[in-house]
N, C-alpha and C positions, 0 to 999 in steps of 0.2 A: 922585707922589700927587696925587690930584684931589679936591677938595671941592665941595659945593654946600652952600647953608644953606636954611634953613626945615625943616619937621616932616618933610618927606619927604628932606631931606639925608643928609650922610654922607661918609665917605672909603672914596675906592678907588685900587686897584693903578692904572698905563697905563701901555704902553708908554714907556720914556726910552733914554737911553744907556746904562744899565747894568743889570747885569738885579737885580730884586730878591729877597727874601729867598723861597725856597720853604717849605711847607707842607705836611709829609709825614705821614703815620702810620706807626704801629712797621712795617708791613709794605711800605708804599712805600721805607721809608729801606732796609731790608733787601735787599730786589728790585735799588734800585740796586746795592746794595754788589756784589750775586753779578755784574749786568750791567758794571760797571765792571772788576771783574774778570777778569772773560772774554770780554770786549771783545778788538777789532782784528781777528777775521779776516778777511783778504780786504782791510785796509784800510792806508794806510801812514802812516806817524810817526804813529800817534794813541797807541800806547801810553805815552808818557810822558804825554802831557794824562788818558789816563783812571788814573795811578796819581798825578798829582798832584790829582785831582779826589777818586781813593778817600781820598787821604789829608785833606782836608781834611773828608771826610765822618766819619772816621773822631774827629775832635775834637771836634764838637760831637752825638752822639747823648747821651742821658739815659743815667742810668746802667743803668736795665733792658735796656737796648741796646747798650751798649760792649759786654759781653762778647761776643755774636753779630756784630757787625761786626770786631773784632778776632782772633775765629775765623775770620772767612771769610781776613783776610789772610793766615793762617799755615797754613792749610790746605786755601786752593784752589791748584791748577798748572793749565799749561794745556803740552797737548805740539803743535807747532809738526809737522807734516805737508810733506809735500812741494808748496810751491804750483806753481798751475796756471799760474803767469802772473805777469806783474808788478801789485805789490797796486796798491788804486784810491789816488787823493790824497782824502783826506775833503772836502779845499775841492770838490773836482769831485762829488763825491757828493751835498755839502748844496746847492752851487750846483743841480745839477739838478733833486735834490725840492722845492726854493722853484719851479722853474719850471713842476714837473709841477705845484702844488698851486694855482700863479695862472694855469695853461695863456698860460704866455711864450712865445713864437718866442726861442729863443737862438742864438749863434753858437760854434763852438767848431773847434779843429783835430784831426783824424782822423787816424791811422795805421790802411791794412791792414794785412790778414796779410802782403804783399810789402813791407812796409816803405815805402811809398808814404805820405805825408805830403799830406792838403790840407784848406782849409776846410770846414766843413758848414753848412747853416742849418736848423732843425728844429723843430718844436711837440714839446716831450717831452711823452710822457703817462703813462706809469708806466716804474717802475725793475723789473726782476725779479730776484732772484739764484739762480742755477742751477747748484747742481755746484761751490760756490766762484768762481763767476765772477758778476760784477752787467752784468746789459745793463741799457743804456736802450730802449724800444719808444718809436716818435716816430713821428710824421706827417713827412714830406721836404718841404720849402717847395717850391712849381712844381713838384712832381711829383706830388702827390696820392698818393702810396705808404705804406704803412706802410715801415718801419727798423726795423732792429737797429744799434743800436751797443754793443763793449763797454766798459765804463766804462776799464780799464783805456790802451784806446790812446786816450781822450781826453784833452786836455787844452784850458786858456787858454778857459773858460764865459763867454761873455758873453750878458747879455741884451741885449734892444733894445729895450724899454719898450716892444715892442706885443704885445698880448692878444688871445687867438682864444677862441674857444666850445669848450666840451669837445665832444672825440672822443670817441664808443664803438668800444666795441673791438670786433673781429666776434667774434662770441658769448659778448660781456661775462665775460668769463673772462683777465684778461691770460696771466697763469702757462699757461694751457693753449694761449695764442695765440703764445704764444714760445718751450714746445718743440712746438709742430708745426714752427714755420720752422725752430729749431736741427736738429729731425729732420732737413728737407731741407737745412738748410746744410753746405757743400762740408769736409771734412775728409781729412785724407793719408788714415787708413785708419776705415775701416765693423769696427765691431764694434755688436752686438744680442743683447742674452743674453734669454732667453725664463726667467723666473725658476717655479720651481713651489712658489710663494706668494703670496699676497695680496697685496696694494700697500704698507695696512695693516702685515700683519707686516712686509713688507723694510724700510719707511719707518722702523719704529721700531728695527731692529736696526742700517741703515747710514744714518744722518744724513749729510744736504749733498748728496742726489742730485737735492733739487730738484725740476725740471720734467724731467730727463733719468728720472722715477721714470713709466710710466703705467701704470694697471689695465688689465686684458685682461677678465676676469673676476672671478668673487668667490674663486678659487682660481690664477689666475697674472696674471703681471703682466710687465713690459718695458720692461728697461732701455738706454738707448742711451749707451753707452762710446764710440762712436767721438770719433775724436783724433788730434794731429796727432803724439803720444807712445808708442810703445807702450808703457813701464814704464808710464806711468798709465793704460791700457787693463787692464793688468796687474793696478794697485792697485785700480782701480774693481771687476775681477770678483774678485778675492779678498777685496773687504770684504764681500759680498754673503753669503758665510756660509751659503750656502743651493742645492739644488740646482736647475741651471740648464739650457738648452741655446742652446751659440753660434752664430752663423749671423756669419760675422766674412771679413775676407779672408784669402787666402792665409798674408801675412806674419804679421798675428794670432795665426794658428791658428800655426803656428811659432815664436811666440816664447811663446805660451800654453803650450806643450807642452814647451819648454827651461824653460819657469818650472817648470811641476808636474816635470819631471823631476829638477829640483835639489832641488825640495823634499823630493821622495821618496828620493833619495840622501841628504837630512842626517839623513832620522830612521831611515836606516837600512834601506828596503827597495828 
């Protein structure tokens, strides 16, 4: 707490070690509670920190508010999916967005896809998440390139307390700059379903497609499934809900066709 005196004084909040008391209205308090709740995907060990965080939210609301926070406890679930990959560390999450938000050079260790382990040094400039997966987009130290990294094989964030001038992103759009690359980036099999509906509509029926979701038209749209999986090539065009036309590889179309086959055998035709 900071003060000054005279007519124009007063007390205020600052920064210290410990954080102080927040400030919410009926509808802030609420907001959290449903976000606390349905917190974590994509992310790992944070769900005990966000069910000891609802809990303690849950003691101090006014009494016109208990009952709506106490309701969300007992009557939200959340159903656990197949993940894509192994979830991010939240330390590696927040360390990066402090870095995007003071545009830091940080240091960090990298796994590819071959399992290959080595340092990086990078200007992060925004986080995107895509499909269940969170990339970093970053400038390459001495290389002057744009990067992809997925949050997931990174680990060990370090800054280096020097600060560079914000990057713009080519066509100030990050999300649409990071799945043009993921389009082009290398995966075991290509699949590309040609949806015959808006962007719009599929966005709001199959949530989590992200940047892998783009408009074609104001009547079709195209989704890019390709993956290094096919049961989740699988899962991705069966949440789509909607008719589509595949343009996929070989193996794809083969295991797309043993999937609808079984399906059509359980119910019976």
């Amino acid at each position: 707490m900071a003060g000054a005196r005279g007519h124009a004084g007063g007390y205020r909040l600052t920064s210290g070690s410990d954080l102080p008391p927040l400030l919410l209205d009926d509808e802030e308090a609420v907001a959290i509670a449903v976000a606390l709740r349905t917190t974590a995907g994509g992310l790992a060990r944070i769900e005990e920190s966000a069910l000891r965080a609802l809990a303690a939210l849950e003691q101090v609301p006014p009494r016109r508010l208990h009952g709506q926070v106490t309701a969300l406890r007992t009557s939200l679930a959340g159903i656990t999916w197949e993940e894509r990959g192994p979830r991010v560390d939240p330390a590696v999450l927040a360390g990066l967005a402090v870095a995007c938000r003071d545009h830091e050079i940080v240091t960090f260790d990298y796994t590819t896809r071959d399992g290959t382990t080595g340092s990086r040094r990078a200007e992060p400039c925004h986080l995107v998440d895509s499909g269940g997966l969170w990339y970093l987009l970053a400038r390459a130290t001495g290389k002057e390139a744009w990067r992809l990294f997925r949050l997931d094989r990174i680990a060990g964030v370090t800054p280096t307390g020097r600060r560079v001038a914000p990057r713009p992103v080519p066509g100030d759009d990050p999300a649409a700059f990071v799945a043009t690359r993921l389009s082009a980036a290398p995966t075991r099999y290509r699949a590309v379903a040609t949806v015959h509906a808006s962007a719009d509509r599929v966005r709001a029926r199959s949530r989590g497609l992200g940047t892998r979701l783009q408009p074609i038209d104001e009547r079709t749209c195209r989704v890019d499934a390709c993956d290094d999986c096919l049961p989740r090539i699988v899962q991705t065009l069966a949440g789509l809900d909607m008719d589509y036309t595949l343009d996929a590889d070989p193996d794809v179309l083969t295991h797309r066709r043993a999937a609808a086959h079984r399906d059509l055998h359980a119910v019976g035709s």
